[in-house]
C-alpha positions in Angstrom: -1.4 9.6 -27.8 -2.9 6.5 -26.0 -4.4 6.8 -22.5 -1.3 4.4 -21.5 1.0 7.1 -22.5 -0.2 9.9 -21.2 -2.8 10.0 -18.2 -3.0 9.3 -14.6 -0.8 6.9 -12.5 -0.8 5.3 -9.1 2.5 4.1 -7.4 2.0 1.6 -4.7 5.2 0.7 -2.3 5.6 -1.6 0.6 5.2 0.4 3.9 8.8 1.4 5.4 7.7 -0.7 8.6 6.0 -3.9 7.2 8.6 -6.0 8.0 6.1 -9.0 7.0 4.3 -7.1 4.1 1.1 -9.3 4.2 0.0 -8.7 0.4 -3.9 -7.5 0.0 -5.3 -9.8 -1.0 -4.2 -12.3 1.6 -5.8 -10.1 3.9 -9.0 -9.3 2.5 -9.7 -13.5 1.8 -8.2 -14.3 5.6 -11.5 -10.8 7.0 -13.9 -12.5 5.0 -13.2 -16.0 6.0 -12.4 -14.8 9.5 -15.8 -12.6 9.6 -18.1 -15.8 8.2 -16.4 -18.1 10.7 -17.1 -15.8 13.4 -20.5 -15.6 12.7 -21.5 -18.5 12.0 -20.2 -19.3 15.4 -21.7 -16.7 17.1 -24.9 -17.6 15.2 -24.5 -20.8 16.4 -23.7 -20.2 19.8 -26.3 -17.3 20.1 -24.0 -14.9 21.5 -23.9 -11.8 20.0 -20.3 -10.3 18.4 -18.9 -7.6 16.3 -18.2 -10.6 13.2 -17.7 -7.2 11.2 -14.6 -6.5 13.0 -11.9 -9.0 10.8 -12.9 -6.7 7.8 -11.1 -4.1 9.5 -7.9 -6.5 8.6 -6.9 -4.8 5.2 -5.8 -2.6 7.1 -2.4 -4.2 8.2 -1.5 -4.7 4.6 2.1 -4.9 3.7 1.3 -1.7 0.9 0.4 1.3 0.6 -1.2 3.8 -1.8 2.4 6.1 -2.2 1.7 8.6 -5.1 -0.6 9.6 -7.6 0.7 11.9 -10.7 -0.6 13.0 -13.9 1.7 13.3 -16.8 1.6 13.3 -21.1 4.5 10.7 -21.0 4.0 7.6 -18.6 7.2 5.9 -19.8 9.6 9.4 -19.1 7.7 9.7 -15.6 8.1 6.2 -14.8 11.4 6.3 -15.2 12.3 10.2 -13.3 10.5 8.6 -9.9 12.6 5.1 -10.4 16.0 6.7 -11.8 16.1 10.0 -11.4 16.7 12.8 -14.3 19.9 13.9 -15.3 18.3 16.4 -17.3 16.7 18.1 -14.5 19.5 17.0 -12.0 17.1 15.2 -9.9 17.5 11.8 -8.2 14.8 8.9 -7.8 12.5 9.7 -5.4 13.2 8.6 -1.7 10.4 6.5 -2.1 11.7 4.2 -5.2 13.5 1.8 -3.4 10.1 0.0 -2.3 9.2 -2.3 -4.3 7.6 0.0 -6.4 4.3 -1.2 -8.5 2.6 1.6 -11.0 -1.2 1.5 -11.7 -2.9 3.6 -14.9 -6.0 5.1 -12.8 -8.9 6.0 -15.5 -8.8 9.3 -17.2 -11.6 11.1 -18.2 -9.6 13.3 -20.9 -6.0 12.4 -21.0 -4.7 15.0 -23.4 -6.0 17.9 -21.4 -3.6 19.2 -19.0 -6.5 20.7 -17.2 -8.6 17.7 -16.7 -5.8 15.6 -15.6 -4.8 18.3 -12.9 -8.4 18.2 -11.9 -8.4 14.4 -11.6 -5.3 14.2 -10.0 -6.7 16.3 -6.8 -9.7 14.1 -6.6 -7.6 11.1 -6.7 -5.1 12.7 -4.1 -8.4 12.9 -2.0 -9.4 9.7 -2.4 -6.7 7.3 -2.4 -4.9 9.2 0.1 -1.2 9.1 -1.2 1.6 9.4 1.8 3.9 10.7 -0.1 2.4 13.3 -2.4 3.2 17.1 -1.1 0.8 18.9 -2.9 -3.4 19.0 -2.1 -2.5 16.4 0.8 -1.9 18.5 3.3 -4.8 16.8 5.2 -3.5 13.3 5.4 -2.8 12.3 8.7 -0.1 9.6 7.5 1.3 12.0 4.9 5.3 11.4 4.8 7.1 14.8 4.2 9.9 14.6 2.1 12.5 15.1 4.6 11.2 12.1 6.4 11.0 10.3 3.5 14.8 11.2 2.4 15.9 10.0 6.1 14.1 6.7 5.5 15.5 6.2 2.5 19.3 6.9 4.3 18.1 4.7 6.9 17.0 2.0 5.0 20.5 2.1 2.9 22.4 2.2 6.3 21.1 -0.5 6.6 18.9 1.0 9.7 16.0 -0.9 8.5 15.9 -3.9 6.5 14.7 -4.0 3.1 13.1 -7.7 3.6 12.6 -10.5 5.7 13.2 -14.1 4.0 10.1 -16.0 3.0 11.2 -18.8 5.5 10.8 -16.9 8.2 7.6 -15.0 7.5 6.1 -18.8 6.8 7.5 -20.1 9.9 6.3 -16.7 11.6 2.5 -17.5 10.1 2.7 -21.5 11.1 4.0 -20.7 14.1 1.0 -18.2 14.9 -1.5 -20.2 12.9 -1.2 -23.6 15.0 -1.2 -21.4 18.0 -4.4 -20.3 17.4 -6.0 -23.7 16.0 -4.9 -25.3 19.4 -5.9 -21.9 21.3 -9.7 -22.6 19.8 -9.3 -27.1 20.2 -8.9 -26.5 23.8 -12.1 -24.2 24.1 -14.3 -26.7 22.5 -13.3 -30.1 24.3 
């Protein structure tokens, strides 16, 4: 067995609520640039500001961190979470419809059922999964799966929708982008 077969795995969704769903890394380049601007600026000015504070901005990403499983057969997992199991009469998880990207996470001893348990609760802990059930019970955004099953019905109700055409997020972030270069303009003349 290869640590791509059997192992530890993160799936990342888009948040229920992100209409926009500003990827990561857009938001971590627009806090950095935003937090240089700022203070150079400030720098310049000599006034004194939290420049720190557009770093906070990854926060308002469009993803999130949704599960983390161990398992000795990625492929067979993979699938049970996207497709469900007719073997074990279960169906996807609620979760699945999310534009649903899966991560290897390193794994100290792959072939050890032990070690990936171990690993698996120290990765619950750190990446804070919304969705997992167990060790997460001190998540404050944790999802239970009734809630999650509801937002799943909602979402194929048609309660929610699943996404918002890129013309309109791109007019949305023009729209609010020369708003705030003409904002700034009319401070400096």
């Amino acid at each position: 067995m290869s640590w791509k077969r059997s192992g530890i795995y993160l799936h990342r969704t888009r948040k229920p609520y992100a209409t926009l769903g500003i990827p990561l890394r857009v938001t971590l380049a627009a806090g950095v640039v935003l937090a240089v601007v700022m203070a150079f600026t400030n720098w310049f000015a000599g006034q004194e500001w939290f420049w720190w504070l557009p770093l906070l901005l990854p926060i308002f990403s469009g993803r999130h961190n949704a599960y983390v499983g161990h398992t000795s057969s990625r492929f067979h997992r993979d699938n049970q979470h996207k497709l469900g199991s007719s073997t074990w009469g279960k169906a996807s998880a609620a979760w699945a419809d999310l534009d649903l990207k899966i991560y290897s996470l390193p794994c100290a001893f792959p072939r050890s059922k032990q070690a990936r348990e171990i690993q698996e609760w120290l990765y619950i802990k750190l990446l804070l999964p919304v969705y997992n059930v167990e060790h997460n019970k001190t998540n404050p955004r944790k999802i239970t799966r009734g809630k999650a099953q509801s937002q799943r019905w909602a979402r194929e109700q048609g309660g929610m929708r699943r996404w918002v055409p890129r013309t309109l997020r791109l007019g949305l972030y023009l729209t609010v982008g020369m708003a705030l270069i003409y904002s700034g303009w009319e401070k400096w003349t």
